[in-house]
N, C-alpha and C positions, 0 to 999 in steps of 0.2 A: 697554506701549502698542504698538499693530499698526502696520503700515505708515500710509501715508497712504490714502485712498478713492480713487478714480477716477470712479465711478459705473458707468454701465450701458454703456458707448460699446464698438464693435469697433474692432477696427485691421486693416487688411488685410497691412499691415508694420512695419517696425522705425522708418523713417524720419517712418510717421504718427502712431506714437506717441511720440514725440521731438517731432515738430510740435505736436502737444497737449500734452505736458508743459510747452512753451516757452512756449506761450500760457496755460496753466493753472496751474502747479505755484506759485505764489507767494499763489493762492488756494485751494491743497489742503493745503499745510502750513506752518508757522513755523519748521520744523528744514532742516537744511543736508541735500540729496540727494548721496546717493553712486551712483557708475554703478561697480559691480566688474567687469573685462570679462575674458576669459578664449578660449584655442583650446582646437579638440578638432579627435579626428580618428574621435569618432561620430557616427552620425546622431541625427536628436533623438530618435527614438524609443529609441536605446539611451541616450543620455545621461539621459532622463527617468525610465528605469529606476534607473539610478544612484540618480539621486535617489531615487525611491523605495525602494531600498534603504538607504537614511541617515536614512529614516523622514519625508521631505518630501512633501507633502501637496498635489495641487491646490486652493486652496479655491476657486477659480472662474477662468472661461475669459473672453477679452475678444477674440476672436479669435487672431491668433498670440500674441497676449500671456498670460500666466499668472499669477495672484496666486499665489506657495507661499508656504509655511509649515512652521516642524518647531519642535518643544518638545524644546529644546535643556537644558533643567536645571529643575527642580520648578516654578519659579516664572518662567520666562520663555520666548516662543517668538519667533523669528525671521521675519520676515516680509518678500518682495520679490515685485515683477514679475521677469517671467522674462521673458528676446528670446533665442530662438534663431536666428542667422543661418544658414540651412543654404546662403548664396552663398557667405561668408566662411568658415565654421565657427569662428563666434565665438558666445560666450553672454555675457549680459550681465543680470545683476542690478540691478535701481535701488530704493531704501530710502531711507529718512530713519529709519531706526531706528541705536540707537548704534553707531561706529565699535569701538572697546573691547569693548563686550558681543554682539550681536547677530551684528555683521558678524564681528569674530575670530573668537566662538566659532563658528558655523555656516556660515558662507557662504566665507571664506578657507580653511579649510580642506579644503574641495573643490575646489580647485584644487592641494592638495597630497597630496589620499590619493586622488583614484579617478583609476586608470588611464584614458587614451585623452583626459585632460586636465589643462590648463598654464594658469596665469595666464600674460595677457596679458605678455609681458616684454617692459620700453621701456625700451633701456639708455639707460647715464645720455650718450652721444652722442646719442640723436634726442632725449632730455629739453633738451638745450642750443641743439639747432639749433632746436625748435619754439620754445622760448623767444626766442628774438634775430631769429625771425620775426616773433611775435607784440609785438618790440619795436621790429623795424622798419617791423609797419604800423598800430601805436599807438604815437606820438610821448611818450605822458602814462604808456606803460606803464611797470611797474616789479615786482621781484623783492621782497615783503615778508618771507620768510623760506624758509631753504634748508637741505639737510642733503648736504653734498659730502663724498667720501671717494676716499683713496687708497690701492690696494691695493698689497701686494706686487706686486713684477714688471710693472707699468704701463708703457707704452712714452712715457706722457706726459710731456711733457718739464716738469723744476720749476727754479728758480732755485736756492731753498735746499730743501739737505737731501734732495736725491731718494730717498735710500733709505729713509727712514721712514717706513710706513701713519701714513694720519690722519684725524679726522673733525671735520668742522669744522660747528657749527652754528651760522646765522646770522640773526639778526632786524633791519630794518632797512627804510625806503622808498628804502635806496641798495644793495638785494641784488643787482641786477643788476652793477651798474658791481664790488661787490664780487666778486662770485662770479666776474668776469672778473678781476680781481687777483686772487683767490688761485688762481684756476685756472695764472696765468702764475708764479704765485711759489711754490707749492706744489704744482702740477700735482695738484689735485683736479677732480674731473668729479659735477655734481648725481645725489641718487638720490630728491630727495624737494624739491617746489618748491611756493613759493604763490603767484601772480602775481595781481597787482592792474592792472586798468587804469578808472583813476577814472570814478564813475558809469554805468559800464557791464558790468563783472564782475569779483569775485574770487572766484578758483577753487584748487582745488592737483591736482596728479598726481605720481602716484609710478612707481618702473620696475616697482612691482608691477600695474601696469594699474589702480590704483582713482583714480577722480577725485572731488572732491567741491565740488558748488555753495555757498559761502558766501551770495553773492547777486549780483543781476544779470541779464542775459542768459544763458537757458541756452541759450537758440538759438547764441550764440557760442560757447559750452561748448562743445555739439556739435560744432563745425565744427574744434576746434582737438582734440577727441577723436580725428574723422577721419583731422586731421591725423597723430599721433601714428600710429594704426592701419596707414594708407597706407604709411607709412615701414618699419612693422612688418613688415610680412607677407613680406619678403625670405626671413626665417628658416624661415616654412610653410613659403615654395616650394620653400625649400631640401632641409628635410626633407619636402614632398611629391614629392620628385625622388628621393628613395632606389626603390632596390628591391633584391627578393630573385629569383633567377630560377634555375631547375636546366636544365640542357643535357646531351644525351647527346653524348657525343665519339666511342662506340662501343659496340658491343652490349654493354649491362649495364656501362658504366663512364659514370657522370654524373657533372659538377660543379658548384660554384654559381657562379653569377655576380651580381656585386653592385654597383650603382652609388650611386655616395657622393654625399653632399654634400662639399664645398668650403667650406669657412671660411680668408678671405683674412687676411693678419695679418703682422708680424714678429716671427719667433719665433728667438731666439737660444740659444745652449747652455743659457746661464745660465739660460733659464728652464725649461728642462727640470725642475730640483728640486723648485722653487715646485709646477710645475705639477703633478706626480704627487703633493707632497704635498695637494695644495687637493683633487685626486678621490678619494684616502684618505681624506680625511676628511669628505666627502660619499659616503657609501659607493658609492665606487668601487673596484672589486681590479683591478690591474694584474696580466698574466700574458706571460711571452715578451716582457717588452722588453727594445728595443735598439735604445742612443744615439750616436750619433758626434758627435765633435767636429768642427772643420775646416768643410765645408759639411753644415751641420746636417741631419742625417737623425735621425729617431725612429720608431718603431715598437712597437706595444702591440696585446694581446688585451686588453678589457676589459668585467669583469663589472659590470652597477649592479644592486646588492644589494635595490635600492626595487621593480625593475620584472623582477628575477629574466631579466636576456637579457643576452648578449652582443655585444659590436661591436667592430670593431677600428679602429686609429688608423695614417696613415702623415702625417708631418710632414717636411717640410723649411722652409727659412728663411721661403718666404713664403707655406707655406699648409700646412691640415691637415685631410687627406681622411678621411672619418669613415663606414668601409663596415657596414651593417649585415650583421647574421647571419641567424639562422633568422627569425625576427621584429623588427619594430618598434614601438618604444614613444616619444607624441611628446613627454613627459615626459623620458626618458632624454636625446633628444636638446636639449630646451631646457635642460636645467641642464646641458648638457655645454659646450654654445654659453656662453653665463651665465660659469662657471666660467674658460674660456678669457678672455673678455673681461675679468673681472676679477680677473685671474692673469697673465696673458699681453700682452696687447693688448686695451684696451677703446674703440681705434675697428676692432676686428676687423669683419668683413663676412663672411656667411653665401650660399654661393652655389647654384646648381644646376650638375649636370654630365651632360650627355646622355649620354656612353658608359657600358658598363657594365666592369667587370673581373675574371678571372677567376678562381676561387680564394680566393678572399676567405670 
């Protein structure tokens, strides 16, 4: 079964067709809307190519908006509106087609194999703050089911048992009030939430950027998407602040110069292991590193095997500068970011840094 219909209407933007779905979409389908939201760091025209390459299909134009489609296996084809925000450099798919079938097989996975794009990443810190928002300006809100976890190497602090990863799943119309006890007692932090606020919307979101209308207000949906988003885009900016730049010092002898992002955090000896092993096994190769005890210094060349580039890493206690090399991939840099948070420190902060430095 195809998406849902829209009819014949234009949208001159992203927020008009948001306005129309909010007033419409409850008369356009009977299934739960998903909005999968995702950065890039192409233009639409190259991203559209992408797609076209994975064999996605326009089937008709609605102004900025795009019905695609791709025949994803003999008997079944995937189907969404397309929003490309070229303010943000955000893309955004909305379906009522299956979460399991539809969405896994075709649509998530662009976000994971074509270069120059990253699902939306909302770690599970802004998951908790938008929540205790949205519960402090609905008094009737509440948390119905959660999926919280704790990694190695967290800097979160727990009651019992700090050293153990753990994953707690929760169902319940007391998942707020819970999820805040076992965040205190277990130092777990949400990756996966569904919030209820009576007669007026239940929704969920994940730190994978996908949100999905049960029913309700999508207009409220939207605004707590935004929400989420607003809070997000640190990590762009952060990695829109990189650069690569060559300088001559003297006739026929240049070097590079490179200006990093800043990822703020505390990072202590002890997690140096975790951490080299968690990018090991996200193909990551570590090369030339070197760890000091005492006041923490680390230092690392390293290759991601996914995006075929290298970048280097200079850490100390409370922060870890992340200089690119010959090129940029924003892939690389968001599961690096990712990785550290939950390895290291998962209320880490992602910054920009104006100088550039040299040699790098």
């Amino acid at each position: 079964m195809g998406v849902f219909e829209i009819g014949s209407t234009e949208f001159e933007d992203g927020p008009e067709f948001n306005r129309y779905l909010s007033r419409n979409y409850s008369g356009l389908s009977n299934d739960d809307l998903y909005i999968i939201s995702g950065i890039t760091e192409l233009t639409q025209t190259e991203f559209e190519n992408r797609l076209e390459e994975r064999n996605w299909q326009v089937d008709q134009e609605y102004g900025v908006i795009k019905k695609i489609g791709r025949q994803y296996s003999q008997n079944n084809r995937a189907e969404a509106y397309l929003h490309f925000d070229e303010e943000k450099d955000l893309v955004f798919f909305y379906t009522d087609q299956r979460k399991t079938e539809e969405i896994n097989e075709a649509i998530v996975p662009l976000f994971r194999k074509v270069k120059g794009v990253h699902y939306l990443y909302i770690s599970p810190t802004i998951l908790k703050k938008v929540t205790e928002q949205i519960a402090e300006q609905n008094s009737s809100a509440k948390v119905t089911e959660f999926i919280a976890k704790r990694t190695k190497g967290t800097e979160i602090p727990a009651a019992e048992r700090p050293d153990n990863e753990r994953t707690i799943n929760y169902y319940g119309d007391d998942g707020l009030r819970t999820l805040r006890e076992v965040e205190e007692k277990y130092g777990v932090l949400p990756h996966i939430l569904e919030v209820s606020i009576p007669d007026e919307l239940d929704f969920r979101m994940d730190k994978e950027g996908v949100f999905k209308l049960k029913s309700g207000s999508l207009h409220l949906m939207f605004h707590y998407i935004d929400e989420c988003i607003n809070r997000c885009l640190d990590i762009k900016d952060a990695y829109d602040s990189t650069q690569i730049n060559e300088i001559e010092i003297s006739e026929g002898n240049r070097v590079s110069q490179s200006t990093p992002a800043r990822i703020e955090l505390d990072l202590k000896y002890e997690d140096l292991e975790p951490l080299q092993a968690s990018l090991k096994g996200s193909d990551y190769a570590l090369i030339d590193t070197t760890a000091e005890r005492g006041s923490v210094y680390f230092s690392s060349k390293i290759y991601d095997q996914e995006s075929n580039l290298f970048f280097n890493i200079r850490a100390d206690e409370n922060a870890i500068r992340v200089f690119p090399r010959e090129k940029r991939e924003i892939s690389t840099f968001f599961r690096f970011f990712e990785i550290v948070q939950s390895t290291v420190d998962e209320r880490a902060e992602a910054e920009s840094i104006d100088y550039p430095v040299a040699g790098q």
